[in-house]
N, C-alpha and C positions, 0 to 999 in steps of 0.2 A: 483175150485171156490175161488174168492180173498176172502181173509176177510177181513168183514166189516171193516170199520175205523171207528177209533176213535174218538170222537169230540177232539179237542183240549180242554186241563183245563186250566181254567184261572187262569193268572200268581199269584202266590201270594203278598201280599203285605204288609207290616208293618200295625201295629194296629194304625190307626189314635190314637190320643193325646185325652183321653175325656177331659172333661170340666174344672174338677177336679186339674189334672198334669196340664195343661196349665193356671190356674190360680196360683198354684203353682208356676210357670214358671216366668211369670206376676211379683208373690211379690217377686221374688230373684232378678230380675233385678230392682225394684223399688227399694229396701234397698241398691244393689249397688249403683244405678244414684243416689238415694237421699245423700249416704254418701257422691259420689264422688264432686257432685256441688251442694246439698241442695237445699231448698223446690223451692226458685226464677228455679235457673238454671232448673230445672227437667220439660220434659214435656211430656205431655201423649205419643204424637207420638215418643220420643226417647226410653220413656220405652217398647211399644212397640215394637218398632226396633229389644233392647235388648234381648227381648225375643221373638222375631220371630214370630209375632203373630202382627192380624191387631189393629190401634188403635179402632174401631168398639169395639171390644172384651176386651180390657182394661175397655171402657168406661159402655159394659156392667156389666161385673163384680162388676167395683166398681163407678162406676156413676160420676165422678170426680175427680181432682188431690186430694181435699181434700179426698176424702174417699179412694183413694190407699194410702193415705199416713198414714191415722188413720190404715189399715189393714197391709202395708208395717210395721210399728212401733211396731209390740207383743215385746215385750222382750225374748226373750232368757230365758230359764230355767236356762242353767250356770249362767248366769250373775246375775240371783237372788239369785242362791245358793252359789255363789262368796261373795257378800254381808252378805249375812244373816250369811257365818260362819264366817268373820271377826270376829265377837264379842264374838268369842267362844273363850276360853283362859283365858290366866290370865291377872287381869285388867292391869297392868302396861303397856302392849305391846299392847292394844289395839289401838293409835294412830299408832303408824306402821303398824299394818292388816290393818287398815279403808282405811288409804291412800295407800297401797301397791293393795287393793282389785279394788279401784278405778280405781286407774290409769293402771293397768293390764286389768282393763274388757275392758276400751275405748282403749288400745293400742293392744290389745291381738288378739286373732285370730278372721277371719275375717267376721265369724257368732255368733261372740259377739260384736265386736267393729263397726262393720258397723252398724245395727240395732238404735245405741249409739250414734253416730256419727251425723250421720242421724236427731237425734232429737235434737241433739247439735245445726247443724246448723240450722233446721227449725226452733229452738225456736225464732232465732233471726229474723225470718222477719212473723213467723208466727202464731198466739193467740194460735192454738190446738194445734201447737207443744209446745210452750211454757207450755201451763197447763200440756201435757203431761208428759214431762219432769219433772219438779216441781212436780207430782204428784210421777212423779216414784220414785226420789231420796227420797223426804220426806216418802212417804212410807218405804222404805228401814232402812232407819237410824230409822225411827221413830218405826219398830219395833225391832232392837234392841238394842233402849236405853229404851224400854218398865222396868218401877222402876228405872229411874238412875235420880228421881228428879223432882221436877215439873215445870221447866223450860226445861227440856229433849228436848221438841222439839225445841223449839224454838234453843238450842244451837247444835241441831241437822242438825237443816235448817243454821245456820251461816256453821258449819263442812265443809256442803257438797256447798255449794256459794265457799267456798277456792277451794275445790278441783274443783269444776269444774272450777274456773280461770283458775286452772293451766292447764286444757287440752286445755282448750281457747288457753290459750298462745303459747303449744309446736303445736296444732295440727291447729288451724284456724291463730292466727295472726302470730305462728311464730318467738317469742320473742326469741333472738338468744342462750340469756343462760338457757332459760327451755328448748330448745330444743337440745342444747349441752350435758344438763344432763342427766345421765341414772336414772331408776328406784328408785336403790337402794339409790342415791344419793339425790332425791326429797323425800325420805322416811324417811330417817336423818334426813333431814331440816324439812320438813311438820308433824312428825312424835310427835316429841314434841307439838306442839302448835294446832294439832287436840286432843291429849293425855288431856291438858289443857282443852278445851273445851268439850268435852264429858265426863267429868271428873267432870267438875264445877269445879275446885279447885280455881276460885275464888272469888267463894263463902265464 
């Protein structure tokens, strides 16, 4: 007597993607496009693309360029905790942490500096990236010059207007000798006259 056969089992197959991991998916390729040509150049169907997924599903998730772009933009936990230990030390070398912290987070690896980057270039052509931005730096600074004055912030917000020129310059327009210079060397020069300013000394 033959024996019975078997049915065949059906093939196996990879765990489809839920929702979740592919939105996921979604915001890493948004903070790339957005770093790489900012808020103009980016568009739903390319971020898409990037992450392999239809633009349908972008659109679901986050309803609009503007809302992948408020959700592409969290900050980075480094990059706060970058900031916030600048101010930790002794007062005389804090104009060198401030701007060494800066300029490291926006140049630094590239799940700190993209995210950065990112809002850099949206502020220029767009109001929420702008408020975002200016919300985040002033935050930053403004908590830790928390007792250094009651002009703190205000000279906290001049601080960080330098420093972000300076990534303007080496990383958007390109200005040949901030972008010749290394780290340590904008740190020198920047290093005194943030020291100055966070400082009041002139007062």
């Amino acid at each position: 007597m033959a024996a019975p056969q078997q049915s065949p089992q059906p093939a196996r197959v990879g765990r489809r993607p839920g929702p979740a991991s592919t939105r996921l998916a979604v915001l890493a390729a948004a903070r790339a496009r957005f770093a790489a040509d900012g808020y103009a150049g980016t568009t739903i169907r390319r971020v898409a693309t990037d992450a392999g997924v239809d633009p349908s599903q972008v659109m679901q998730f986050f309803g609009s360029k503007d809302g992948l772009f408020a959700a592409a933009m969290e900050i980075p936990a480094s990059a706060t905790e970058r900031f916030d230990t600048a101010f930790q030390g002794p007062s005389e070398r804090l104009g060198e942490r401030v701007v060494r912290a800066y300029l490291e987070a926006w140049e630094g690896p590239a799940a700190e500096s993209e995210p950065l980057m990112a809002m850099l270039r949206g502020a220029v052509v767009n109001e929420q990236a702008g408020t975002q931005l200016r919300e985040f730096i002033e935050s930053r600074l403004a908590h830790g010059m928390a007792g250094r004055g009651r002009d703190a912030t205000l000279r906290a917000g001049l601080a960080a207007t330098m420093m972000v020129g300076v990534v303007v310059g080496r990383r958007m327009v390109g200005v040949p000798t901030l972008v010749d210079a290394d780290i340590d060397e904008l740190v020198g020069v920047m290093g005194p006259a943030i020291q100055e300013l966070l400082e009041g000394r002139y007062n």
